[in-house]
C-alpha positions as MATLAB code, in Angstrom:
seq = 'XXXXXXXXXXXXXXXXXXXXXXXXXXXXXXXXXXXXXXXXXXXXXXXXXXXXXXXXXXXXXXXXXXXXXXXXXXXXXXXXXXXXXXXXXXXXXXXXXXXXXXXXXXXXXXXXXXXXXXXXXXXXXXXXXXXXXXXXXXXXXXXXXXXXXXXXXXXXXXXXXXXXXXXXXXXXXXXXXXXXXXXXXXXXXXXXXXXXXXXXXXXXXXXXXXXXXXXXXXXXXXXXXXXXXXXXXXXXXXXXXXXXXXXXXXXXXXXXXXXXXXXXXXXXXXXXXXXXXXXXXXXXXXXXXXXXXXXXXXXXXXXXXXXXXXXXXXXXXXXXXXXXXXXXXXXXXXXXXXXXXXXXXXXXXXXXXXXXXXXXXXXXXXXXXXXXXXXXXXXXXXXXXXXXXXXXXXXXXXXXXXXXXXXXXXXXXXXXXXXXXXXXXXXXXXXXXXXXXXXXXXXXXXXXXXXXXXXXXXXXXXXXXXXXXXXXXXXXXXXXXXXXXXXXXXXXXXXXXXXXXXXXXXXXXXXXXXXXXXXXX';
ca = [
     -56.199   18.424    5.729;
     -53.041   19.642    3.690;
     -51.662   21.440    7.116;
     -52.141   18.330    8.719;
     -50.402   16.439    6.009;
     -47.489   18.745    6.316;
     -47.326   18.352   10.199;
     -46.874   14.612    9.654;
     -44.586   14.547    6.542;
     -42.558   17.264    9.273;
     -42.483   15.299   11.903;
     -41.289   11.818   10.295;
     -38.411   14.178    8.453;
     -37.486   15.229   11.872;
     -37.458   11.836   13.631;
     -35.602   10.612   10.786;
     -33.209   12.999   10.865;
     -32.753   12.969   15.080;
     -32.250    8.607   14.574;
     -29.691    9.369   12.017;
     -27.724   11.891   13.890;
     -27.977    9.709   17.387;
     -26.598    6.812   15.247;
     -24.065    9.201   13.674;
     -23.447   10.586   17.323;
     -22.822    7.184   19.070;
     -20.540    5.868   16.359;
     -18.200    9.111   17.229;
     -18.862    8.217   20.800;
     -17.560    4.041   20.403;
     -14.629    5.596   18.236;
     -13.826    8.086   20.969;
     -14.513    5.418   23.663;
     -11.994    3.204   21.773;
      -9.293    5.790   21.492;
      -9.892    6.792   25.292;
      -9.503    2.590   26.300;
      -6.212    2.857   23.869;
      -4.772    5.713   25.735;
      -5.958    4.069   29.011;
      -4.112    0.873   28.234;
      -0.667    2.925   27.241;
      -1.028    5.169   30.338;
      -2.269    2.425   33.058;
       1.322    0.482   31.469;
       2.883    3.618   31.964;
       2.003    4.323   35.227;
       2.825    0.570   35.961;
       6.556    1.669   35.473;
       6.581    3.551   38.971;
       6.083   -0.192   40.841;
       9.104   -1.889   39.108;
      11.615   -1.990   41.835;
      14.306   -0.019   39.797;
      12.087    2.948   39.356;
      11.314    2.592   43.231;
      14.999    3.212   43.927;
      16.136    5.725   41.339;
      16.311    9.306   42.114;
      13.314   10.555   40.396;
      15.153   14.067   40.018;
      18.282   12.555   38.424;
      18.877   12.248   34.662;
      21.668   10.725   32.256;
      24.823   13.011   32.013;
      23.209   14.474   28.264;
      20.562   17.391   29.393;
      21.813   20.829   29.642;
      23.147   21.561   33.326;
      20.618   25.075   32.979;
      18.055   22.872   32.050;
      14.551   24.065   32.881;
      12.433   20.834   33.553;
       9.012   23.175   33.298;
       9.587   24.755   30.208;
       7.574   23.026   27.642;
       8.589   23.691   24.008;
       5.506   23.961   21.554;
       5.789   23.468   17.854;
       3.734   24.342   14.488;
       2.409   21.554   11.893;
       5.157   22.522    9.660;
       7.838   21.480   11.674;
       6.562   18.674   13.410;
       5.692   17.668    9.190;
       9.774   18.466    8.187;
      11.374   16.448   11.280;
       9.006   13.394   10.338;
       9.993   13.620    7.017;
      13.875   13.771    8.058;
      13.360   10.531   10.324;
      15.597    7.409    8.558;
      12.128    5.151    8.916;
      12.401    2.066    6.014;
       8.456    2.140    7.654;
       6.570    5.167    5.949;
       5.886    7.601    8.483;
       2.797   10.039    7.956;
       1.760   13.101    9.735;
      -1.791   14.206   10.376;
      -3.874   15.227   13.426;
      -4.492   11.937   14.784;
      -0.324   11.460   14.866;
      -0.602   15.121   16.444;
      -3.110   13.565   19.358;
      -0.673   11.277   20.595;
       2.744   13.332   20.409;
       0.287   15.676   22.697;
       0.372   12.780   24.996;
       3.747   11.830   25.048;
       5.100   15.498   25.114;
       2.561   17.340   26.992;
       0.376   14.983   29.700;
       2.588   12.617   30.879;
       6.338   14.058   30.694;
       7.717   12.650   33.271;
       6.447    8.961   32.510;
       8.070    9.073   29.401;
      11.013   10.495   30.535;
      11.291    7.388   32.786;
       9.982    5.099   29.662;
      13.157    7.239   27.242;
      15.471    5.701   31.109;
      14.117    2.602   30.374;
      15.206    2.355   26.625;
      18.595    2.813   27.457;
      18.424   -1.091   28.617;
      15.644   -2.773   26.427;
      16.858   -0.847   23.332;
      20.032   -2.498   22.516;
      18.196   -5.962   23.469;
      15.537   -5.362   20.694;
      18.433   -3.658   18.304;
      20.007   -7.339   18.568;
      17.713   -9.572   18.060;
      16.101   -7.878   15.254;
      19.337   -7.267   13.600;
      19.683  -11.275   13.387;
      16.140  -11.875   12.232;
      16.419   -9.487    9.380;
      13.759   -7.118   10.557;
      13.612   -3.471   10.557;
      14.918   -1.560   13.773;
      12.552    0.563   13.889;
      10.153   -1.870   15.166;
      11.881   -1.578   18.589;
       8.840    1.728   18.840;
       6.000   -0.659   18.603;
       6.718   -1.802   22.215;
       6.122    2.131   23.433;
       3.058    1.625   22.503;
       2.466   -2.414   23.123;
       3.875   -2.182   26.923;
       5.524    1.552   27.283;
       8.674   -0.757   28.367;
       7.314   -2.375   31.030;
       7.500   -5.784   31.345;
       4.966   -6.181   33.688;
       2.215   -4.880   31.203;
      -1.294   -6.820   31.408;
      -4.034   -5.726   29.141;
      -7.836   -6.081   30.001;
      -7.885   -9.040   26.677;
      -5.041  -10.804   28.576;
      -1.996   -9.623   26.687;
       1.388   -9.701   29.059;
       4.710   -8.209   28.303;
       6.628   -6.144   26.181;
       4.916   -7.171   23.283;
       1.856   -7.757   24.412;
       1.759  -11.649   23.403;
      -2.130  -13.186   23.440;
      -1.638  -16.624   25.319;
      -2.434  -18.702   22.198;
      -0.707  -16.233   20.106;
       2.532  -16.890   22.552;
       1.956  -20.559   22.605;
       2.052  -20.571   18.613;
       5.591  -18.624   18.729;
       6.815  -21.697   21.125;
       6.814  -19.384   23.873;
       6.512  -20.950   26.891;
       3.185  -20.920   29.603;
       2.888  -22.678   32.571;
       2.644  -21.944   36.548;
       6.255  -21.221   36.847;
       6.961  -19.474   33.298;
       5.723  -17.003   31.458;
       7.898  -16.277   28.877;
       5.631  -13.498   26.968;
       7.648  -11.602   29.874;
      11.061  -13.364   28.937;
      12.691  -10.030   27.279;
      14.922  -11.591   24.867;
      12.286  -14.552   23.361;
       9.267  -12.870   23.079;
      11.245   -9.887   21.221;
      11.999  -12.838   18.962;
       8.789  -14.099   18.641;
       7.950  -10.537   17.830;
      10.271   -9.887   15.264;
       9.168  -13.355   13.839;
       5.707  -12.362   13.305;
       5.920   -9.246   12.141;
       8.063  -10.846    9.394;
       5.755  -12.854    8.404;
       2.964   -9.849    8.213;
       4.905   -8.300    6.422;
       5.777  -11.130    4.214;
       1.923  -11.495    3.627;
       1.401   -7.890    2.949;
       4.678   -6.340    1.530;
       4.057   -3.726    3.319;
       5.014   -2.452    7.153;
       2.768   -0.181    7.968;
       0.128   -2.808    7.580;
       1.933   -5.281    9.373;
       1.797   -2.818   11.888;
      -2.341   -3.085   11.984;
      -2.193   -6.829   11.724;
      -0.199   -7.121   14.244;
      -3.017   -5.603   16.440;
      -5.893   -6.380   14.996;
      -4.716   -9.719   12.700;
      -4.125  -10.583    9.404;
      -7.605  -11.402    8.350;
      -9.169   -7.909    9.510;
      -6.353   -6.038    7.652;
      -7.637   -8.200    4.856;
     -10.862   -7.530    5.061;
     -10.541   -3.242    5.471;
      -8.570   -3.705    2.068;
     -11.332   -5.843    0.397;
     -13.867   -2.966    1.765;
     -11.526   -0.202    0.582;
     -11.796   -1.566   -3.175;
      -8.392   -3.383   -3.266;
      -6.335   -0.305   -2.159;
      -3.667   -1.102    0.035;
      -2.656    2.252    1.511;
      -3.000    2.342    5.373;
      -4.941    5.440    5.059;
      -7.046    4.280    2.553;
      -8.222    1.436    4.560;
      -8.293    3.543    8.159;
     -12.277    3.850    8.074;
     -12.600   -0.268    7.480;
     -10.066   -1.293   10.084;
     -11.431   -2.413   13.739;
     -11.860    0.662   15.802;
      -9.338   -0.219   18.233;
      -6.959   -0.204   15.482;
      -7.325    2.720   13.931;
      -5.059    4.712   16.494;
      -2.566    2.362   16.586;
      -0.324    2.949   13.810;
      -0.754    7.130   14.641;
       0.398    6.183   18.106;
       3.446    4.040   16.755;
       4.224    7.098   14.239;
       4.126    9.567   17.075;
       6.309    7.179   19.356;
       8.976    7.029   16.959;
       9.258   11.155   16.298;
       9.218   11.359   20.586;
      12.084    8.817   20.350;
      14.211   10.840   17.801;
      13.251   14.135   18.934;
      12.609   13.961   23.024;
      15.549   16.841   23.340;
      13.417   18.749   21.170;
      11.074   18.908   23.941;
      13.315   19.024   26.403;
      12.136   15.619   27.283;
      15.424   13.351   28.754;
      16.125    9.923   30.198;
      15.616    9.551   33.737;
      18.595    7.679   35.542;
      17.179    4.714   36.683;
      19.395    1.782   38.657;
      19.473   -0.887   36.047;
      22.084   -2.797   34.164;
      24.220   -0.950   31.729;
      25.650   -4.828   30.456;
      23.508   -8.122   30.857;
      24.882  -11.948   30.772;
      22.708  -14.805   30.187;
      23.655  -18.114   32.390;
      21.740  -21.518   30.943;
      20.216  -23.202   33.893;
      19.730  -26.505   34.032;
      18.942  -27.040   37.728;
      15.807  -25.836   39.436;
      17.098  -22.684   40.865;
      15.031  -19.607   43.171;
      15.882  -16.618   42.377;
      16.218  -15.946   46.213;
      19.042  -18.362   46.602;
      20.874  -16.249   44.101;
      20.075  -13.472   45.973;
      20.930  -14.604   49.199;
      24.579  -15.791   47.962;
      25.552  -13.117   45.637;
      24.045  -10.566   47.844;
      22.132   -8.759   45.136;
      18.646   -7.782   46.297;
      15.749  -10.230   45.266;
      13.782   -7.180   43.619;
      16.824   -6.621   41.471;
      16.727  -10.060   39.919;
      12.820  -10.316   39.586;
      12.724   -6.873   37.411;
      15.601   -8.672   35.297;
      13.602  -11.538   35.062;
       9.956  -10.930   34.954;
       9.196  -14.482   33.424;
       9.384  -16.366   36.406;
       6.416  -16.627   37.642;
       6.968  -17.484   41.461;
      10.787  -16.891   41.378;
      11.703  -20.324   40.711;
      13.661  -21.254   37.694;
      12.420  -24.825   37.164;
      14.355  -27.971   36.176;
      14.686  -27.679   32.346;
      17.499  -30.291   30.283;
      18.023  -27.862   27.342;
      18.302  -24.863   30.278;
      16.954  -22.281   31.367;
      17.987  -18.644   31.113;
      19.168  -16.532   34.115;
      19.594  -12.792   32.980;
      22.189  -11.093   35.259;
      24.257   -7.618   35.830;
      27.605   -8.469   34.033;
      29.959   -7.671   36.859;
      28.058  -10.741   38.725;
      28.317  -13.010   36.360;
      31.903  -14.289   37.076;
      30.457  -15.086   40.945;
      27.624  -17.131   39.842;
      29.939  -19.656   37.501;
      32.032  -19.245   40.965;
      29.698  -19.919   43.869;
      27.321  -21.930   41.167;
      27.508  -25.191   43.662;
      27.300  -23.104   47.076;
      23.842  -21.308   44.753;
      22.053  -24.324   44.119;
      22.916  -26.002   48.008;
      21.824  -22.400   50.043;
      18.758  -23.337   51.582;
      17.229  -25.495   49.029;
      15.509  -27.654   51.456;
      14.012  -24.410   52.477;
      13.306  -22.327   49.225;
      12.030  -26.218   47.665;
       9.854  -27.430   50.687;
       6.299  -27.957   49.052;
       4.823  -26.123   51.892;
       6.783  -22.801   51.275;
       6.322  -23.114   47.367;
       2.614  -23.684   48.331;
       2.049  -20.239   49.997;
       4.485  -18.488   47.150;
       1.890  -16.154   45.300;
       2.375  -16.105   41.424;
       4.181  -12.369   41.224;
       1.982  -12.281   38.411;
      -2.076  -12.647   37.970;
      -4.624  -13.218   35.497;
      -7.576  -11.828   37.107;
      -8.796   -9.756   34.149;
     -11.759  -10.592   32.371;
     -11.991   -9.792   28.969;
     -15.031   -7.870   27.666;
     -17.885   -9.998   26.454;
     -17.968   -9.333   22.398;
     -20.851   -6.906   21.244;
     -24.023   -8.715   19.442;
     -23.523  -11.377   21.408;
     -25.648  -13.700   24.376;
     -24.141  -15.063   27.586;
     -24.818  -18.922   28.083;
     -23.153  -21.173   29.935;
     -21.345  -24.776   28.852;
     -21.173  -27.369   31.368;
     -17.865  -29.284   31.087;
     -18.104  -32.991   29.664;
     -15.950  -35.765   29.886;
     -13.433  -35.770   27.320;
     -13.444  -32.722   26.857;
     -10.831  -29.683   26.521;
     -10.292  -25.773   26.166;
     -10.043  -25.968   22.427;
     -12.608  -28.708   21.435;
     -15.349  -26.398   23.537;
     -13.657  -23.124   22.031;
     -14.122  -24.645   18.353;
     -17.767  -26.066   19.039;
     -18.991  -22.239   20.048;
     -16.796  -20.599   17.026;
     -14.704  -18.810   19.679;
     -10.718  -18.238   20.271;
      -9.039  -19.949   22.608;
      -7.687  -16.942   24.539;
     -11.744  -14.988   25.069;
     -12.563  -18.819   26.183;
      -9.693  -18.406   29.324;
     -10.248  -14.696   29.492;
     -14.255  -14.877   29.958;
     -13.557  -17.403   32.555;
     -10.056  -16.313   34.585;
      -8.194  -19.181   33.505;
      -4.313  -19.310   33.301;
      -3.277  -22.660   32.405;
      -5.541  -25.183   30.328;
      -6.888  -27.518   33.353;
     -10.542  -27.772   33.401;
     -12.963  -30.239   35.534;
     -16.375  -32.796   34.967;
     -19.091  -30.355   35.614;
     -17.462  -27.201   36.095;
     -19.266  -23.875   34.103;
     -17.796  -21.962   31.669;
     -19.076  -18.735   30.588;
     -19.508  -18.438   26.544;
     -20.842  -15.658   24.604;
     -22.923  -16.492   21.191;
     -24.149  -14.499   18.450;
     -27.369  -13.516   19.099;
     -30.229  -14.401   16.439;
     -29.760  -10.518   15.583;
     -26.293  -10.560   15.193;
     -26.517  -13.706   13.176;
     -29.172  -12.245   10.553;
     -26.167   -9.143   10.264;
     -23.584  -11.434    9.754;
     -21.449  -10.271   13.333;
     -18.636  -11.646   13.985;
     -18.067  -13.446   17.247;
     -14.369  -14.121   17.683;
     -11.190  -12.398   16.171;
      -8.301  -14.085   16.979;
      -4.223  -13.498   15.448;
      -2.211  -16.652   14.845;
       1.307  -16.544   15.919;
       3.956  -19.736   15.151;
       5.683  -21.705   17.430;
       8.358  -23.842   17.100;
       8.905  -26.336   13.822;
       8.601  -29.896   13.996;
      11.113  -32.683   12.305;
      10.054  -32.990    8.319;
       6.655  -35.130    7.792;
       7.032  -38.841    7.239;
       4.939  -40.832    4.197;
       3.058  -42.909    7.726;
       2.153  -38.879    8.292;
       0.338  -38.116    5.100;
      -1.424  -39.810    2.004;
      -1.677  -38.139   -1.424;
      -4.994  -37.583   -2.716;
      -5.262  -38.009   -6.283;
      -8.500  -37.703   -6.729;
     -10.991  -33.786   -8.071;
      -9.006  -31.072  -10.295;
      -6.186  -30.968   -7.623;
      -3.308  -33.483   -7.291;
      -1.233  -31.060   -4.856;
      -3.631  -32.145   -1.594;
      -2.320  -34.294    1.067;
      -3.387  -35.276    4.029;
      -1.729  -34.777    7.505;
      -2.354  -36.654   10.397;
      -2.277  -34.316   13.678;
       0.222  -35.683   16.155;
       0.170  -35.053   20.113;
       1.849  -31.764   20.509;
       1.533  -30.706   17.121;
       1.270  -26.714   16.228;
      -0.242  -25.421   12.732;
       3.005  -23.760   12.871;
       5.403  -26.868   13.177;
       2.931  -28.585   10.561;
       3.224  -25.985    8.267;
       7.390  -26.220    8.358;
       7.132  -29.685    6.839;
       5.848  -28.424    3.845;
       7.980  -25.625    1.419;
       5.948  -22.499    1.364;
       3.009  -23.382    3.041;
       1.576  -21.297    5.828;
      -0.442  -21.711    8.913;
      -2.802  -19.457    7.588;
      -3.325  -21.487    4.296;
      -3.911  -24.928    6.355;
      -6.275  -22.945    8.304;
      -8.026  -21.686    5.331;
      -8.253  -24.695    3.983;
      -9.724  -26.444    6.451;
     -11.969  -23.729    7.668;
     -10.363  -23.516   10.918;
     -10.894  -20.346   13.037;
      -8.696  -20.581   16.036;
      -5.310  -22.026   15.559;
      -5.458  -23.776   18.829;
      -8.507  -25.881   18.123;
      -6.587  -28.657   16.232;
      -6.087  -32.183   18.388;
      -4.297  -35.337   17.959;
      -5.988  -37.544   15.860;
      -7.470  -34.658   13.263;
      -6.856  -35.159    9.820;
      -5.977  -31.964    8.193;
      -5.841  -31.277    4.336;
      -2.660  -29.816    3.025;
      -1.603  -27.994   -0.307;
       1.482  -28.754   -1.758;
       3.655  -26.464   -3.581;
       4.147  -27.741   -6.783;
];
């Protein structure tokens, strides 16, 4: 009786044991799955370099005038912890820069798997470089952020990611929208160089204006604000990146390490003999405001540049048509063509434009850029399906299911924000298991748009009423942002109306919605 006893108490030790080391065994397997999809993403955008035009035409062999002329492109240097640990610590970085083997992991993959990628992404800083430098230099913000697109987009502006982020930085649409960047069937301007670096810049101001800190305005800008939040609420209050690595998302936790290791490749790529590629771009760009609608192929035809030229330079028109905008549009150009545009402007907009404007031939135009990702359905959760009402839009069904705007589009291919009577969505909700564990089913990041003139008293009515006098409320106007609403009030934030008003997704506000606001006293 006591052997058998023993067998049983034996065998429930050992089952109990085996369950814990499977669940031990698949969380190292979803945290190695996650770092794999990261280095997927950065290598798939990488790769994605090789079908911009300018790459296509470059002499793959040829580099700038600085490496060696004995210079052995298969000799690759290899380095001990001690002085990869010294240069980081020499790098001028106002952003702390730590070294550790998960920063080692990714200088492996800059400096040893894909060399000659990143020799054409260190060709390709040589034009986007001095773009960021400038506009971060007017909005105040560190220039070492220029890195984070390495790892956002590796440079190119073509870069789509599985969730539905497009461009150098890698703007969410809703996120983009927020920032005032413009989204519509002929402009994308997540892809517009100079304005979503702005937007950028913008936002990761404000991160770090929440957190006083850059390296976790690094994570937020990847994961959001309110996850960052939450890892430092799990850590105990610390606020040391490190300290709050193991409560971050797991898709986060290699991002910082990745920007770390991006920014000692930048400053030491000679070190391993790593150099720029020569690729045919721009060394000098001019912008010309366009206020006429204008295809990039009439430019082409005139000033005899070729049309592949001009799309790389501007990736954010969507089906090479620059449409009719009264504040103008931008046209980036080589400098030593801009004096023939302001020249031949009239001849420009007259070559062929009964042609390059005929309905029919805009008709069979494909977008240069798709959408046909799907974004993964969220873990915990149970497909359903919504059947579209009348009356109803994106972001009223988004905010009935508790989901962000941009899954909403992503689950279902959608681009733009028209929907029809009848047509099915596909929506993922928590399942009742999920619910009991208190998942999660939507994580979305909040990026501002534009502001909005200051609020009228017709706008807003004091409530004077309860233990605080400082509440208003605002009355949400067609074409109102959470952003622009936020302006009309001194030092209050998007994220504070939001908050207040227990609203998930940004997007989800509509004309009409009364929203309660806190007044700085």
């Amino acid at each position: 009786m006591r052997r058998l006893i023993l067998l049983i108490s034996a065998f429930f030790v050992t089952s109990i044991t085996l369950n814990l080391f499977a669940k031990n065994t698949q969380s190292d397997d979803s945290l190695s799955l996650a770092r794999q999809q990261d280095s997927i993403d950065f290598v798939n955008n990488l790769m994605g370099l090789r079908d911009l035009w300018w790459v296509q035409t470059a002499n793959s062999n040829k580099y700038l005038v600085r490496p060696p002329a004995d210079r052995d492109t298969s000799y690759v240097p290899k380095f001990s912890e001690a002085e990869y640990l010294e240069r980081i610590s020499k790098i001028n970085s106002v952003i702390k820069l730590s070294y550790n083997n998960k920063v080692k992991n990714y200088i492996d993959l800059y400096c040893l798997k894909k060399r000659d990628l990143v020799e054409f992404m260190l060709g390709f800083s040589e034009y986007y470089f001095p773009i960021f430098e400038s506009v971060f230099d007017k909005e105040g913000v560190p220039q070492e952020l220029k890195y984070l697109a390495l790892i956002e987009s590796a440079l190119n502006p073509r870069a789509t990611s599985k969730a539905g982020a497009v461009g150098l930085w890698q703007f969410m649409y809703s996120t983009g929208r927020m920032y005032g960047l413009t989204i519509n069937s002929y402009v994308d301007e997540r892809r517009d160089p100079i304005k979503a670096t702005r937007a950028s810049a913008r936002f990761l101001k404000d991160l770090h204006g929440m957190f006083d800190d850059w390296v976790l305005a690094l994570a937020a800008y990847n994961c959001g604000p309110g996850n960052v939040k939450k890892a430092i609420r799990r850590a105990g209050g610390k606020t040391d990146y490190w300290d709050i690595y193991p409560y971050l998302p797991v898709e986060t936790r290699g991002y910082v390490p990745a920007y770390i290791a991006a920014t000692y490749v930048m400053n030491y790529h000679e070190s391993h003999n790593l150099y720029p590629r020569e690729i045919s771009i721009p060394t000098t760009v001019d912008t010309i405001m366009v206020k006429k609608r204008l295809h990039l192929q009439q430019v082409a035809d005139v000033l005899s540049i070729p049309i592949e030229y001009l799309e790389d330079m501007n990736p954010q028109y969507r089906i090479n048509v620059i449409p009719y905008s009264e504040k103008g549009s931008p046209l980036y150009l080589p400098g030593e063509f801009s004096v023939s545009f302001v020249e031949h402007e009239d001849s420009i907009y007259k070559h062929k434009d009964s042609v390059y404007f005929d309905p029919a031939y805009l008709e069979r135009q494909p977008a240069r850029f798709s959408y046909n990702h799907r974004m993964a359905p969220p873990q915990g959760c149970a497909k359903g399906v919504h059947i579209v009402r009348s009356g109803e839009s994106l972001g009223l069904i988004a905010e009935k299911y508790g989901i962000g705007l941009s899954q909403l589009k992503a689950w279902n291919n959608i681009s733009g924000n028209m929907i029809r009577v009848g047509q099915k969505l596909v929506v993922y909700k928590p399942s009742a298991k999920s619910k009991s564990s208190g998942t999660s089913v939507a994580k979305t990041t909040t990026k501002k748009s534009v502001a909005s003139p200051s609020v009228t008293k017709s706008e807003q009515s004091t409530i004077k009423s309860g233990t605080d006098e400082n509440i208003v409320y605002y009355k949400v106007r067609p074409g109102d942002t959470l952003w622009a609403i936020s302006q009309k009030y001194p030092g209050v934030s998007e994220y504070e109306i939001m908050k207040l008003n227990n609203i998930k997704n940004a997007n989800s506000i509509f004309a009409g919605m009364k929203l309660k606001i806190k007044v700085k006293s």
